[in-house]
C-alpha positions in Angstrom: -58.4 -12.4 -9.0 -61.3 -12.1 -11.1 -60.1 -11.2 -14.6 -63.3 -9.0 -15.0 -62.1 -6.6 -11.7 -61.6 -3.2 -13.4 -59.1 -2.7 -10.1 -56.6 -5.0 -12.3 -53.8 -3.5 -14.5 -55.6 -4.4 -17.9 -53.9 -7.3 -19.6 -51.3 -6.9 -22.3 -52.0 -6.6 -25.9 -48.6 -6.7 -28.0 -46.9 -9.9 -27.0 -42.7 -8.8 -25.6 -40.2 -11.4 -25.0 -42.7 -14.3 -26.1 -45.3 -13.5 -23.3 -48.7 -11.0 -22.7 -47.8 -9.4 -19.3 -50.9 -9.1 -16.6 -53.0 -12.0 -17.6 -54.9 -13.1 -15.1 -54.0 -16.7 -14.2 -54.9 -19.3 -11.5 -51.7 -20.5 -10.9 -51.1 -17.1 -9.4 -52.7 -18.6 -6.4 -49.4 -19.8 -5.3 -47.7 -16.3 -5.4 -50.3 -14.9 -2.3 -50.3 -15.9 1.4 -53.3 -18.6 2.8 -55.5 -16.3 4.7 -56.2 -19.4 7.0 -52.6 -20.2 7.4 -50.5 -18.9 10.5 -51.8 -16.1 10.9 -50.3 -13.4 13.4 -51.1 -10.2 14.5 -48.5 -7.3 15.7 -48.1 -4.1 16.4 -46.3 -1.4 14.5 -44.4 1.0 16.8 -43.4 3.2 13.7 -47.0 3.3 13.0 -48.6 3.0 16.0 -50.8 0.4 14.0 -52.4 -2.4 16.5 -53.3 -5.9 15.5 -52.2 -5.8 12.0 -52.7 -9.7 10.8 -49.6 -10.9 8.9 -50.7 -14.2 6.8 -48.0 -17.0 5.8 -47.4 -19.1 2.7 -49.0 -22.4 2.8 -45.6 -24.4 1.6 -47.6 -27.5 1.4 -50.7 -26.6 -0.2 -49.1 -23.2 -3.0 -52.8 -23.3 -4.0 -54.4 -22.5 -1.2 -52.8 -18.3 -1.6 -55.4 -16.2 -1.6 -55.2 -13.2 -4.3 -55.9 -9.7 -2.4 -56.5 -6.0 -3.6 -53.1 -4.5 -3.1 -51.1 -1.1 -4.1 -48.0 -1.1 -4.8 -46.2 -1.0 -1.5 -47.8 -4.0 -0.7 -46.8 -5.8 -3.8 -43.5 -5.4 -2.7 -43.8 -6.5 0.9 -45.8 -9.6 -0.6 -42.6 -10.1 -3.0 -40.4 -9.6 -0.3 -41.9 -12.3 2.5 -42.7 -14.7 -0.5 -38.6 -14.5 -1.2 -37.9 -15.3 2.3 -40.9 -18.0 2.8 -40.9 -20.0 -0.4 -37.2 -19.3 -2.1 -35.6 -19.5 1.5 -33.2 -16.2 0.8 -31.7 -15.3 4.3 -32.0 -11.4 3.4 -32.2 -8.9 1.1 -30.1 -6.0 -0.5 -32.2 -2.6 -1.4 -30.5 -1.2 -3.8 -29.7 3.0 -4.1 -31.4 2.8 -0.7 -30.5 7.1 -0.7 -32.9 7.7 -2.8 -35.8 5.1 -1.2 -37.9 6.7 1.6 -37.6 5.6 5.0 -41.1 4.7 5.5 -40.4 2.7 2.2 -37.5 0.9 4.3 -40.5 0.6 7.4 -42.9 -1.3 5.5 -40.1 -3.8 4.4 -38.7 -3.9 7.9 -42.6 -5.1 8.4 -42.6 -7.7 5.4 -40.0 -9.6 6.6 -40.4 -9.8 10.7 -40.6 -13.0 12.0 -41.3 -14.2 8.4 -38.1 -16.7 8.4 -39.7 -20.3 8.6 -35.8 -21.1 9.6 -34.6 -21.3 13.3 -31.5 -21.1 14.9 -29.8 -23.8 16.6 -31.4 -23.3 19.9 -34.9 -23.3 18.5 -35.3 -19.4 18.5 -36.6 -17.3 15.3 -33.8 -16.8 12.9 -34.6 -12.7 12.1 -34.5 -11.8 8.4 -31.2 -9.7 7.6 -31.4 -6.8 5.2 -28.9 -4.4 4.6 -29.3 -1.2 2.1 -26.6 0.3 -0.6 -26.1 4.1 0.3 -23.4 5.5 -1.7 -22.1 8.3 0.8 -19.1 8.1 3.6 -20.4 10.1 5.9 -21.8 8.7 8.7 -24.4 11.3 9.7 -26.0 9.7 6.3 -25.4 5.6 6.7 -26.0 4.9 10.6 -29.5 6.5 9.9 -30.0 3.6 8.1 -29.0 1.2 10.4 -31.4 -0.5 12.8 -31.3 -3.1 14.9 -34.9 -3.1 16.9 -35.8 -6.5 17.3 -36.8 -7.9 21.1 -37.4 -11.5 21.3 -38.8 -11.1 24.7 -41.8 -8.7 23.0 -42.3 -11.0 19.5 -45.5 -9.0 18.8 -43.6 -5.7 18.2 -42.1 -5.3 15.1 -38.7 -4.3 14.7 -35.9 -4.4 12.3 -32.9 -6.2 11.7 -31.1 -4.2 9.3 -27.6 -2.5 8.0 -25.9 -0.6 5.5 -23.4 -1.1 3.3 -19.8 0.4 4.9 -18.7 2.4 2.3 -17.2 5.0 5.6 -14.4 2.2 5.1 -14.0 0.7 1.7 -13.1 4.7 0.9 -10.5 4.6 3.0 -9.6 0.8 2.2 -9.4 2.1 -1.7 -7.8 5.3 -1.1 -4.9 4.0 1.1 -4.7 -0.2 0.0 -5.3 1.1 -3.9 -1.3 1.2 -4.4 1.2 -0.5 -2.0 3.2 1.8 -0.2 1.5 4.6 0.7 2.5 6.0 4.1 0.6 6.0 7.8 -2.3 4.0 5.1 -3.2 2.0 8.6 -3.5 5.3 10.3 -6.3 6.0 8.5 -7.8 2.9 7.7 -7.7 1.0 11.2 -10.3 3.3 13.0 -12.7 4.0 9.3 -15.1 1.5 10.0 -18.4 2.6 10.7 -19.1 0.4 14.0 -16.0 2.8 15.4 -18.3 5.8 14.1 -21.3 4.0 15.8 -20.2 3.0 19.5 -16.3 3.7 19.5 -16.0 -0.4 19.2 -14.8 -2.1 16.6 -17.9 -4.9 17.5 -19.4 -4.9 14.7 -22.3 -3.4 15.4 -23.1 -1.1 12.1 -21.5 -1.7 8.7 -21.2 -4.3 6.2 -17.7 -4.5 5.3 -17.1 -4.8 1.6 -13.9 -4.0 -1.3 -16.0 -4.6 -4.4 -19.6 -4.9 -6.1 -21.3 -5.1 -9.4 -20.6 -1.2 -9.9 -16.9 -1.6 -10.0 -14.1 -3.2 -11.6 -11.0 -4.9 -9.7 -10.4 -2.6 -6.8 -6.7 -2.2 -6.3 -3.4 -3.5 -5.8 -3.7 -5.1 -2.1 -7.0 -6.2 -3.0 -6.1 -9.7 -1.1 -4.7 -7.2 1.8 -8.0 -5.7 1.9 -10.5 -8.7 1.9 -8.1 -10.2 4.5 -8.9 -7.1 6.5 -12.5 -7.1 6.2 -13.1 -11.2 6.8 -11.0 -11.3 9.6 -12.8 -8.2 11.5 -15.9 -8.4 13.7 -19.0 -7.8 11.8 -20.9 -8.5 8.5 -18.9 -8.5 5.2 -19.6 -9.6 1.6 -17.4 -11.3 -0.8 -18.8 -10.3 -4.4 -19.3 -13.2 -6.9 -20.6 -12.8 -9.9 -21.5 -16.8 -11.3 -22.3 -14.4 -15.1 -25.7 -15.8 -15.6 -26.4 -13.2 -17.6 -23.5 -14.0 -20.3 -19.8 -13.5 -20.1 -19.2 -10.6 -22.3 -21.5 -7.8 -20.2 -19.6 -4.8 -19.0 -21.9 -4.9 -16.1 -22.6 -6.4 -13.1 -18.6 -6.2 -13.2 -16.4 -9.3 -13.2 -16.3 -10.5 -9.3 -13.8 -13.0 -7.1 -13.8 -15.8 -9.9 -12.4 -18.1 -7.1 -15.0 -17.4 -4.0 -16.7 -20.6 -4.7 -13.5 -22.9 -5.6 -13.8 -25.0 -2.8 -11.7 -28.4 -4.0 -8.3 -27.2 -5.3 -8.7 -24.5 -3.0 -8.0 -20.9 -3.7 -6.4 -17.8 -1.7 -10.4 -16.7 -0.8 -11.3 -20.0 0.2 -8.8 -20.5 2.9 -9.6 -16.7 4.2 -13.7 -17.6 4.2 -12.6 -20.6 6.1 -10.4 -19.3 8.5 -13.6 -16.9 9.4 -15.9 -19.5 10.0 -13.2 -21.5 12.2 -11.7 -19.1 13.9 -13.8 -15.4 13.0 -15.0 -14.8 17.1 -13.5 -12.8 20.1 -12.8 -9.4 20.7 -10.8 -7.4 18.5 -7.5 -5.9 19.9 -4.9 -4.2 17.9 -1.3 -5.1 18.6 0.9 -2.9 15.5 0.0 0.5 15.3 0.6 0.3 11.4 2.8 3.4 11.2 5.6 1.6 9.6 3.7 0.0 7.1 2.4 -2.6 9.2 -0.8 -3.5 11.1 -1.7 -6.4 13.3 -5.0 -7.6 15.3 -5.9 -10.4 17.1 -8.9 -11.9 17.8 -9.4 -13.0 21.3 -8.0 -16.5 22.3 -9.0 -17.5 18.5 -6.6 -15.7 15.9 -3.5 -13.4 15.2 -3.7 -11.0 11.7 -0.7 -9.4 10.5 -0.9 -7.3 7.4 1.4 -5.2 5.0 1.2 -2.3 2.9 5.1 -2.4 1.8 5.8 -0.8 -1.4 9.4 -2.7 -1.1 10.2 -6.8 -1.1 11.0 -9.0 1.9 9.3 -9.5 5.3 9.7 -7.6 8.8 10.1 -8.8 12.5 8.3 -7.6 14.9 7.8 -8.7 19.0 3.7 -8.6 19.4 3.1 -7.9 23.2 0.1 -8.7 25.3 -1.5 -11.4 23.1 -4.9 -12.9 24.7 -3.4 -16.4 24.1 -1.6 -18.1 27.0 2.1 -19.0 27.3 2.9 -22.2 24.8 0.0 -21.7 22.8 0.9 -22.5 19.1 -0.9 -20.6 16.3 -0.4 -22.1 12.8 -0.6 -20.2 9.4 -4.4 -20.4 8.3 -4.3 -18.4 4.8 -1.6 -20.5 2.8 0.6 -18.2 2.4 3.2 -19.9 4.5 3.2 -22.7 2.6 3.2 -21.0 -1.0 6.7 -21.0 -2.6 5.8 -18.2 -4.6 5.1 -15.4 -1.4 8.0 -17.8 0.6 10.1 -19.7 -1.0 12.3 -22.7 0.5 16.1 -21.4 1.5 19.3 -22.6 2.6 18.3 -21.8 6.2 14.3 -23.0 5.7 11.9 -20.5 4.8 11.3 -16.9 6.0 7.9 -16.9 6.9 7.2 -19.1 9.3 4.1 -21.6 9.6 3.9 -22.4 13.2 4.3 -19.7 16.2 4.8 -20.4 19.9 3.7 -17.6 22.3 5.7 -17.0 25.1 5.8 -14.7 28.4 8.3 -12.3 29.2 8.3 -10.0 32.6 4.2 -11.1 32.9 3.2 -10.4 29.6 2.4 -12.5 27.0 4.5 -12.3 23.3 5.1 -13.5 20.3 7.9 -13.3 17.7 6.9 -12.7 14.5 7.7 -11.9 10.8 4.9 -9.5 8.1 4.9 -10.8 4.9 5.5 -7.6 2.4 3.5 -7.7 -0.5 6.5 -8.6 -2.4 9.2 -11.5 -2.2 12.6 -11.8 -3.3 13.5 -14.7 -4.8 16.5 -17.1 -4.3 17.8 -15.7 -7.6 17.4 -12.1 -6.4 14.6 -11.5 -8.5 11.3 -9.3 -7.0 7.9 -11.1 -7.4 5.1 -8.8 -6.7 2.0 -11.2 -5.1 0.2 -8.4 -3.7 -0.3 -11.0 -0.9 1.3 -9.3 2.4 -0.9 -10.7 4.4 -1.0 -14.2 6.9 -3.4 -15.3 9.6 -2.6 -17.1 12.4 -4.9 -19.4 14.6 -5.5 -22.2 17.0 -5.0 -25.9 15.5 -8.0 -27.9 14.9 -8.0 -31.7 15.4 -6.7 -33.7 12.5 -8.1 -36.8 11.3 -6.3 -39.3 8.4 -9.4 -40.8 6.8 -11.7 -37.8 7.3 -15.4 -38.5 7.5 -16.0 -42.2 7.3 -19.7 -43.3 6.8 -21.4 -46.6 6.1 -24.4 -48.0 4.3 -23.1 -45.8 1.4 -25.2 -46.5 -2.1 -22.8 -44.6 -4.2 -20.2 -41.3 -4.4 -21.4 -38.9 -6.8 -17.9 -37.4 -7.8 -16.8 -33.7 -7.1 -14.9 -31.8 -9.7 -11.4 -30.6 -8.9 -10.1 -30.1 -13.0 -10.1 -26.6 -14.6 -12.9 -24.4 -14.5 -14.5 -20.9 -15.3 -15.8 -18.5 -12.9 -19.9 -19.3 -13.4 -18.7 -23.4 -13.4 -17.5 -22.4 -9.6 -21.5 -21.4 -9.0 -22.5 -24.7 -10.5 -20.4 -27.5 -10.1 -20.3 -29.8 -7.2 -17.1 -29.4 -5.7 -16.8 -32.0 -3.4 -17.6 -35.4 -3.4 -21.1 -36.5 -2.3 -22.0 -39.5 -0.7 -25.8 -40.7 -1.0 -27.5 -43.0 1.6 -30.8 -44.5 0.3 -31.0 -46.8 3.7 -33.1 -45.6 6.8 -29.4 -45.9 8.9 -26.1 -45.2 8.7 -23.2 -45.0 10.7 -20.6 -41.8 11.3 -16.7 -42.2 12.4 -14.0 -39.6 12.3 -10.4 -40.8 13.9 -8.6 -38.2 15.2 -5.1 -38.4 15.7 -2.3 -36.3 17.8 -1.6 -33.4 16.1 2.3 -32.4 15.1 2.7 -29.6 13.6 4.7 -29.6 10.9 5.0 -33.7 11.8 7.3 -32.3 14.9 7.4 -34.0 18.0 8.8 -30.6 19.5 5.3 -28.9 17.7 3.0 -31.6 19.5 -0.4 -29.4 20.4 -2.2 -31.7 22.7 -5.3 -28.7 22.7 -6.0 -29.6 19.0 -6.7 -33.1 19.8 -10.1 -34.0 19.3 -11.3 -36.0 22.1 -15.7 -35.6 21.4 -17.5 -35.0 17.9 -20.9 -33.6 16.9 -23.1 -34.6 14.1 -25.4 -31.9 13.1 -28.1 -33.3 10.5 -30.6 -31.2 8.7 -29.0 -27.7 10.6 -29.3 -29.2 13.7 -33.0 -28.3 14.1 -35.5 -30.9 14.9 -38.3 -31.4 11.9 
């Protein structure tokens, strides 16, 4: 705008931080929507406003913005769709979201509708997904805050895609997961989640599932018990990194899951976030009521969860009955801790947790033998390691392949790092290798082979062989 408008916040005079704050500039062209560019028109139902023209960011021409007399309110709904058009941020978290005023919340819902230049696999508008911090259990205040309005088949109406932070359950996560031990803790966890306050369901449908956040330190004992609980549920949940941009020696944002990023030498986190992605669909059913300690949920046709709150060493077996997996199906041990000598070490007899379970059907009714993991193990020498980790997931096999991804017309391997790092190295470095391709073609292979379990004939799964591949390039979307 014109430096000379007397409706501009007058410039500066006493220069902080090295700069004079509200000089005009030109280059602030780029930070306004192109009047001329996409332009749409919708109607406000929480307004009843009609034909309200919505402009776009011109991506390929940042000049082209067009600098408009604003008040505040819409300088944040301008920051807000610029995030989304030109950074490419999926969503956004409003902070202390209590003490924001709903039409406040409105006006963003506004900002960001059908402002994602992004589209989901099948072509249709990937919606903007915002979710607000409101530091209260009780229901009656969060699902307020919850709403979930959009209607593809009426794209001129604007609605809202948003959430709330679940803080209904990490209270009861923290209060009953915070020390191992603690008796009927499933009792009152298992139904806290505030989808369950919502529709009855646990469907995710309201709540973002969370254990920690910049506000607080570690958050208790069973910590990995807790995340496991969260990722492996239906719905939205956060995993809280904090990559210390800011410096390391800051008391706040509080230290976060140093290893949520530590995708090469692979960390307890990663295999949980992958296990999610793999195998984090169906319907939830519970199958261990949790009242000795214990709690168990599958997944439908997709994954088995057993979890423990033990306060004493060893493992329990249990007979899960009326699993949604068919007779033979074999589930193997998704989180590692199977395989980890430390929670189950190697003895005479083998090992007591095992990595590889075969469901089987009794009188009609599918079942599976199984052992919890306590958050505790007793070693060989008698001695009691406390892990905290009394917790293992169970899913389908996938198809295994020897050589992995094999590609030609490769120019050169840019190396990932797989040595010792720090927490903010785990937001920076590559991780995995990269291979770069400079030619306009290239061929993809992958070899899959039968999968034996455990390199058991008697554990062949003939299910997990992969018999078809699919490429996705560029998210699968046509550009």
């Amino acid at each position: 705008m014109d430096a000379r408008d007397t409706r501009n916040i007058p410039a500066g005079k006493r220069p902080r931080f090295n700069r004079l704050a509200n000089v005009a500039d030109p280059e602030n062209r780029r930070f306004y929507p192109d009047i001329g560019h996409n332009t749409i028109f919708l109607f406000d139902p929480r307004t009843n406003e009609r034909d309200i023209p919505v402009r776009s960011f011109n991506l390929e021409n940042p000049m082209a913005g067009d600098p408009v007399v604003e008040n505040g309110m819409g300088y944040l709904m301008r920051n807000a769709q610029w995030l989304i058009q030109v950074i490419g941020v999926d969503g956004l978290r409003i902070d202390a979201a209590k003490h924001v005023q709903g039409f406040v919340l409105d006006f963003i819902d506004r900002s960001v509708y059908r402002q994602n230049p992004r589209k989901l696999l099948d072509g249709s508008q990937s919606d903007v997904f915002t979710y607000t911090e409101v530091y209260d259990a009780n229901p009656d205040v969060l699902l307020p805050h919850v709403r979930k309005t959009i209607n593809h088949a009426d794209p001129g109406r604007i609605g809202a895609n948003r959430d709330t932070l679940d803080f209904k359950l990490y209270f009861a996560l923290k209060d009953n997961l915070e020390h191992r031990g603690k008796p009927d803790a499933w009792k009152r966890i298992k139904d806290a989640a505030l989808n369950v306050a919502d529709d009855g369901f646990h469907n995710g449908s309201a709540g973002v599932t969370f254990i920690q956040s910049h506000d607080v330190f570690k958050p208790f004992d069973l910590e990995e018990v807790a995340q496991t609980y969260t990722l492996m549920m239906p719905g939205n949940t956060v995993v809280y990194f904090n990559g210390r941009e800011f410096d390391d020696n800051r008391d706040f944002p509080k230290a976060g899951r140093g290893d949520a990023l530590n995708v090469v030498p692979g960390s307890l986190l990663t295999r949980l976030l992958a296990a999610r992605v793999t195998h984090g669909r169906g319907n939830y059913s519970e199958r261990w009521d949790g009242t000795d300690g214990l709690f168990a949920f599958d997944r439908e046709k997709s994954m088995l969860v057993l979890l423990s709150n033990r306060g004493d060493a060893g493992f329990d077996s249990r007979t899960l009955t009326g699993l949604s997996f068919p007779p033979g199906t074999l589930l193997v041990e998704l989180s590692g801790n199977a395989a980890d000598p430390v929670v189950n070490p190697r003895r005479a007899g083998g090992t007591d947790i095992p990595q590889v379970l075969r469901v089987f059907r009794e009188n009609g009714v599918s079942k599976v033998n199984v052992r919890f993991q306590r958050p505790a193990t007793i070693t060989n020498s008698g001695q009691v390691v406390n892990h905290g980790r009394g917790l293992l997931v169970y899913g389908l096999a996938t198809p295994q392949s020897d050589r992995g991804i094999e590609l030609t017309n490769v120019a050169e391997v840019r190396p990932g790092r797989s040595d010792s790092h720090t927490d903010r190295e785990n937001g920076t470095l590559r991780r995995a290798d990269i291979s770069v391709i400079r030619g306009n073609s290239f061929e993809v292979k992958i070899r899959t082979k039968p999968v034996r379990l455990m390199g058991s004939e008697s554990l062949r799964d003939v299910n997990a062989d992969g018999d078809e591949a699919l490429l996705r390039v560029d998210d699968g979307l046509e550009r």
